[in-house]
N, C-alpha and C positions, 0 to 999 in steps of 0.2 A: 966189449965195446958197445954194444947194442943195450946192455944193462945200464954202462956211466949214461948213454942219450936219455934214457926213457927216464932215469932219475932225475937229468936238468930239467927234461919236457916236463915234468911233475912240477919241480922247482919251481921254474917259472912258471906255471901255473896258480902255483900257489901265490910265489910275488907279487905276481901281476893282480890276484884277488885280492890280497893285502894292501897293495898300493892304491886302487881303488876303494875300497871300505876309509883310509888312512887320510884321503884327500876328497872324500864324497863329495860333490856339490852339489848347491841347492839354487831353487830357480828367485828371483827378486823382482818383483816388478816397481818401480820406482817413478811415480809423478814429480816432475819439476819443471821448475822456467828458466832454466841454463839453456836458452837455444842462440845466444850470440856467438860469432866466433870467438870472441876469447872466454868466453863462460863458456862453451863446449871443448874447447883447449882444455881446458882446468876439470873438467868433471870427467874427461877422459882418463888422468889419472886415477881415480878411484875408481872407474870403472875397468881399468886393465886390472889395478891390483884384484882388485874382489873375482874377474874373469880367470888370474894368472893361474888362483887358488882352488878354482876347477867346478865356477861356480859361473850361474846364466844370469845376467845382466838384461831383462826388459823396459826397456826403454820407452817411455811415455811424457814426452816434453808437450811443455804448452806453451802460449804465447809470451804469458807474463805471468806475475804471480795474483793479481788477482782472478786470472781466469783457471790460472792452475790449483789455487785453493778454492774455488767454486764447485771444478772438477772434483777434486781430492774430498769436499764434504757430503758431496751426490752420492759417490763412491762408497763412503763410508756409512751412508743411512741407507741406502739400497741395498745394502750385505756382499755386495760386490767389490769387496777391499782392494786398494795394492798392498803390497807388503811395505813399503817404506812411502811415506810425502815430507817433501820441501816444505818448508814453513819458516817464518822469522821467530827467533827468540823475542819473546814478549811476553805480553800478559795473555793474550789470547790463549795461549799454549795451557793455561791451567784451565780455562773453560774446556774445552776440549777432553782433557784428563779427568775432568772430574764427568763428564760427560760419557765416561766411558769408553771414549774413541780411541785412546792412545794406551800404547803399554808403558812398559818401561825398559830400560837400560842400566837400572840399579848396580845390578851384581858386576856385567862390567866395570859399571863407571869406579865401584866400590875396588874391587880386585884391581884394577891399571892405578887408581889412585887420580882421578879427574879434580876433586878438586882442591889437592895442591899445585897444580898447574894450569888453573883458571881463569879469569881476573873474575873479582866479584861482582860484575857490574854483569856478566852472561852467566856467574851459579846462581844468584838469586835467582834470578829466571827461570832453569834450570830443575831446581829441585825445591820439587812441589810434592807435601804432605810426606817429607822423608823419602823421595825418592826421585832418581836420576830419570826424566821423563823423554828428555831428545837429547840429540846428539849435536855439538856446536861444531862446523865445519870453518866458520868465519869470523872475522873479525874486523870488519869496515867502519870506516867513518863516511858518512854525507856529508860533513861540509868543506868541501874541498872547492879550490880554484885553477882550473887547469889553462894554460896558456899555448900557442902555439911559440915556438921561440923565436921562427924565423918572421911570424908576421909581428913580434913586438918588436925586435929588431927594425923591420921595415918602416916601423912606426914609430921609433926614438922610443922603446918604453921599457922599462922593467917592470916585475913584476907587485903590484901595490901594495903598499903595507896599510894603508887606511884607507876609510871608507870615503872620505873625499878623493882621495888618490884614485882608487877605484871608479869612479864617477869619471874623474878626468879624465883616466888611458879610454874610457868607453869612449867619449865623444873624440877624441884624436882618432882611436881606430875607426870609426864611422866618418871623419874626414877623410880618411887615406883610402876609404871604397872598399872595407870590410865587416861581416858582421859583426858586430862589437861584442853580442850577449849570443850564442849559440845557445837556444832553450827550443826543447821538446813540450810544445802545447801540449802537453798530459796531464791531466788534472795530480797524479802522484808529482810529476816534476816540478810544477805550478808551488806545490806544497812544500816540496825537499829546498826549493830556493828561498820561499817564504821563512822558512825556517832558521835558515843560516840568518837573514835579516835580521829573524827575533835575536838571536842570542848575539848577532854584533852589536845591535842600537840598545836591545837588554838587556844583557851581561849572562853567564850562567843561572843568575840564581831566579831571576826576573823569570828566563823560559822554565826553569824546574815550576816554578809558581803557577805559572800560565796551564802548562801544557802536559803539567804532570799530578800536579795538584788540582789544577782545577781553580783556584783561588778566585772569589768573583770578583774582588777589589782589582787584584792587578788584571784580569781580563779585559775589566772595564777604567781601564787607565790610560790617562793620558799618554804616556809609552805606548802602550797598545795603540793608538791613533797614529802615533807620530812613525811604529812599526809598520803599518798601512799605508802609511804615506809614501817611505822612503822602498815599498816594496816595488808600490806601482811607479817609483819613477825610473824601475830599472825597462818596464814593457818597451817604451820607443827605442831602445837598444837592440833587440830583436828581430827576425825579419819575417818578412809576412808570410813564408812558408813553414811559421813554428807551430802553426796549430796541427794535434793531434800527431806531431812527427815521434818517433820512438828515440830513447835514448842512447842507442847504439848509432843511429843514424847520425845522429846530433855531434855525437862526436866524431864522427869522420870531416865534420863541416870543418874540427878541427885540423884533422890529418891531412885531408886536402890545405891546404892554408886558405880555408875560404872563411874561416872566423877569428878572434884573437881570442875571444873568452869562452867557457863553459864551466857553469857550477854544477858540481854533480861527483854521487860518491867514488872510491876508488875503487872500486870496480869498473870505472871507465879504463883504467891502467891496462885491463884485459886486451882492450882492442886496440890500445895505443900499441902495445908491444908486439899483437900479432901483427899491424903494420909497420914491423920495425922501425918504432920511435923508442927513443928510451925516456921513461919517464925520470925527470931531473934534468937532461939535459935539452933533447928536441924538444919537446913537452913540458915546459915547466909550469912548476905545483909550490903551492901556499894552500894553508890552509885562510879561510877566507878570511878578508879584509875584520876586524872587529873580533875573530874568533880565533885567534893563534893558539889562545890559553885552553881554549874546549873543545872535547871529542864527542862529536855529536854519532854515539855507535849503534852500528847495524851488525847484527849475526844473523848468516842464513843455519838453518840447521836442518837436520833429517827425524824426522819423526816417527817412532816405531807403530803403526797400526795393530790397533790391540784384535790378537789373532788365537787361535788354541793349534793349529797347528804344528807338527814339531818341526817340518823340516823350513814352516816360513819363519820361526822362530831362531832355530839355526841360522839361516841365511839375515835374518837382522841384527842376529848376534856379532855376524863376521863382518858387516856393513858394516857396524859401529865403530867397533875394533879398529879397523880399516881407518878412517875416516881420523877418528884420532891418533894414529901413528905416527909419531913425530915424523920420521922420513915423508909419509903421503903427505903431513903437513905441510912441510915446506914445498915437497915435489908441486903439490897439489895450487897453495896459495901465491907462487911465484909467477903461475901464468893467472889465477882469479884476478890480483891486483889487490885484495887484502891482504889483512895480516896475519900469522899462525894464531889460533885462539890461545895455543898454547904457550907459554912462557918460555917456557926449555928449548924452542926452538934456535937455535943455531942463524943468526940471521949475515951468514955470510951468503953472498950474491943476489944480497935486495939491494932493490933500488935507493937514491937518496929520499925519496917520497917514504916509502916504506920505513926508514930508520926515523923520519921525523914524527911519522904518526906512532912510533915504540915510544920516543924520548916524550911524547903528548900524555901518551896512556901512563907513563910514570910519572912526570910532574905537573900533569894539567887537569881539570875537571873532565871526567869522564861521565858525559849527561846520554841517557838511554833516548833513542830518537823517538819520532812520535807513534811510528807502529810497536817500537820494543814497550815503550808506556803506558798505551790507551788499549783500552777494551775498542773492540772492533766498533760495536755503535759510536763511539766516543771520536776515534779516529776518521771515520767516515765522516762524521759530521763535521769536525775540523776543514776535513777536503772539501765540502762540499760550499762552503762561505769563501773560502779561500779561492777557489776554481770562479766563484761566480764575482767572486769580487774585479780578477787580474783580467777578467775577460769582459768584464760590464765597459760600455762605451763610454758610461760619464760616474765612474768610481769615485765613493761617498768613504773615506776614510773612516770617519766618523759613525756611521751609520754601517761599516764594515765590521767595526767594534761590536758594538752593540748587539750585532747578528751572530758575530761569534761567541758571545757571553749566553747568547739564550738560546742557540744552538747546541754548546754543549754542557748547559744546564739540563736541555729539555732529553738529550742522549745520554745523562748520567742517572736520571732519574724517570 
C-alpha cells in the first residue's frame, strides 16, 4: 500500500511538472486606448483568453490614442519597450517597420493563413516588404449616422436618406428643444465629421483624389469650397457644451435622449449596447446621408515591438494567435461594435447595423479613412485647417481651401 502512494506522489509530481512546462506563461505588457466601457467590455475578451492560457496580461491604457501612441514611441526610443502597442492599420505602420520599431507576425500569419481571410483594403496595409507586420483586431467604419429612436419618434422623423433630409430632421429636432447634432469639439471628431461631408457632396472618387492622392486640382476645387461650406453649416446644430467633449460622452447625450443625432464611427455601438440599447432598433443607424455606397474603414490592430527576448516573443506570438481566432473574433467584436476583420466569421447575433456595414464591404466602395491613408505629418495637417476652420468665428470657405491645399502640399514635401 505505502508503495502504490509513493508511486502517485511521484506521478503527480511529474504531471504536475509537465503540466506546467506544457501551459508556461509569459508576462505581456500592452499600451492601448480601449479605456470606454464598451471598449473595455470588448478587450476584456482577449485579455481572459490570453490570461485563460496561463499567461500575465499588464495592463497599460491611456486616454486616447493619440496620447497612447506618443506614449508607445517614447517607450520605444528610450529602450524601454512594452511587448505589444495599439496602433491603426495605415500607412504609418510601414514607417515604423522600417524604423526598426516593429517585428513581425509573418510565420503566424503564414501558418493560420491570414490572408485568405482578409479583405484587401487592411493586407495591403499589413504586409510590408513580404511580411505580416501587425495584427488586425478590427474592422470599423467612420461614417456612420446614429439616431436615438425614441426622440425621432417624438419628433415626426425617420431616419434620412439625403443630405437635405438631413438638414431638415436637424432643424425640427432643434424645434422640439433637443440637440440636433451631438459633436465631441475634438479636433479628430471635427475631422471624422468633415470627412463623411467630403465623400457625401464628393462622391468616393473625389475623396480618394483629395485625401489620398493628394491631387492639387481637386484640392483646390470648387467641390472643395462648396465641401467647406456645407460642413460648417452643420456647427449651429450643436450645443455649446461640444468643445473639447470626448466621444464616449457624446454618445450618451444619445442614450440619455438628450440629442437626436451623432456622426461617429461604429465603435460607438460599444457603449450603446453596454447601456442596453440595441443598435437597429433603440438606436438607429444609416450610414450617412450621401454615403450609403462607401466604407469609409478604420482597423485598430496590435503591433508586435520589435524585441530579442524569447519568452516576450512567445507571449506576442499567443497574442496574435488570440486575437485572430475566429471564436475571440466574434466573441471579441460583438461588444467592440465593429466588424470581425475576418471573413469566415459566422455573423449570426450581429446586429442589423453590423450586417449592413458586411453587405457595404461586399458591394460598395471600400475607401481607407484619413489616418489608414496619410503619413502622420500628412494627417495632422489635414486636422489642423479643418479644426481651425469649424472653430473660427467668421469661416472663410474659400480661404479654408486654399489653406488646405498648401498645408498638405507643404506636409508632403
Amino acid at each position: 500500500m505505502k508503495k502504490t502512494i509513493g508511486i502517485l506522489i511521484v506521478l503527480a509530481i511529474f504531471l504536475a511538472g509537465f503540466n506546467a512546462s506544457a501551459i508556461a506563461g509569459y508576462d505581456a505588457e500592452v499600451i492601448h486606448w480601449w479605456v470606454s466601457g464598451g471598449e473595455s467590455d470588448a478587450l476584456q475578451v482577449i485579455i481572459d483568453e490570453f490570461e485563460s492560457r496561463g499567461n500575465n496580461w499588464i495592463d497599460t491604457p491611456v486616454k486616447d490614442s493619440y496620447h497612447a501612441k506618443t506614449a508607445a514611441i517614447s517607450r520605444l526610443f528610450s529602450g524601454n519597450p512594452p511587448t505589444v502597442v495599439q496602433w491603426h492599420v495605415g500607412v504609418m505602420i510601414k514607417d515604423l517597420y522600417e524604423e526598426g520599431l516593429l517585428g513581425d507576425v509573418n510565420a503566424i500569419a503564414q501558418t493560420e493563413q491570414w490572408q485568405q481571410v482578409l479583405p484587401a483594403v487592411i493586407w495591403d496595409y499589413i504586409y510590408i516588404h513580404d511580411k505580416v507586420v501587425v495584427v488586425p483586431a478590427t474592422l470599423h467604419g467612420q461614417n456612420w449616422l446614429w439616431a436615438n429612436q425614441k426622440v425621432l419618434d417624438a419628433c415626426g422623423l425617420n431616419m434620412p436618406g439625403t443630405w437635405d433630409e438631413f438638414k431638415t430632421a436637424l432643424s425640427i429636432a432643434r424645434e422640439k428643444g433637443y440637440i440636433p447634432l451631438a459633436l465631441g469639439g475634438q479636433a479628430w471628431q471635427e475631422n471624422l465629421l468633415f470627412h463623411c461631408v467630403a465623400v457625401a457632396i464628393g462622391g468616393p472618387d473625389f475623396y480618394l483624389n483629395a485625401f489620398v492622392d493628394h491631387d492639387p486640382k481637386t484640392l483646390s476645387s470648387d467641390t472643395m469650397v462648396k465641401i467647406f461650406k456645407s460642413f460648417i453649416e452643420l456647427r449651429p446644430f450643436t450645443d455649446k457644451d461640444s468643445p473639447g467633449r470626448g466621444w464616449s460622452e457624446t454618445a450618451a447625450l444619445l442614450i440619455n435622449e438628450k440629442a437626436a443625432f451623432q456622426v461617429m464611427g461604429d465603435w460607438a455601438k460599444g457603449e450603446f449596447i453596454k447601456a442596453g440599447l440595441t443598435p437597429g432598433k433603440e438606436i438607429g443607424c444609416a450610414l450617412c446621408p450621401g454615403t450609403e455606397n462607401s466604407y469609409l474603414a478604420v482597423s485598430d490592430a496590435f503591433a508586435m515591438v520589435a524585441v530579442k527576448d524569447d519568452s516576450a516573443l512567445k507571449a506576442q506570438a499567443r497574442i496574435a494567435s488570440i486575437i485572430m481566432d475566429p471564436d475571440v473574433q466574434k466573441r471579441f467584436n460583438l461588444k467592440k461594435g465593429s466588424v470581425p476583420v475576418r471573413s469566415d466569421v459566422s455573423l449570426d447575433g450581429f446586429d442589423a447595423c453590423a450586417k449592413l456595414a458586411i453587405q457595404t464591404l461586399k458591394t460598395g466602395r471600400v475607401l481607407p479613412s484619413m489616418n489608414m491613408g496619410n503619413p502622420a505629418l500628412v494627417a495632422s495637417a489635414m486636422v489642423g485647417v479643418i479644426h481651425n476652420f469649424w472653430n473660427n468665428p467668421a469661416p472663410d470657405p474659400e480661404h479654408a481651401t486654399r489653406e488646405l491645399a498648401a498645408a498638405i502640399k507643404e506636409a508632403r514635401f
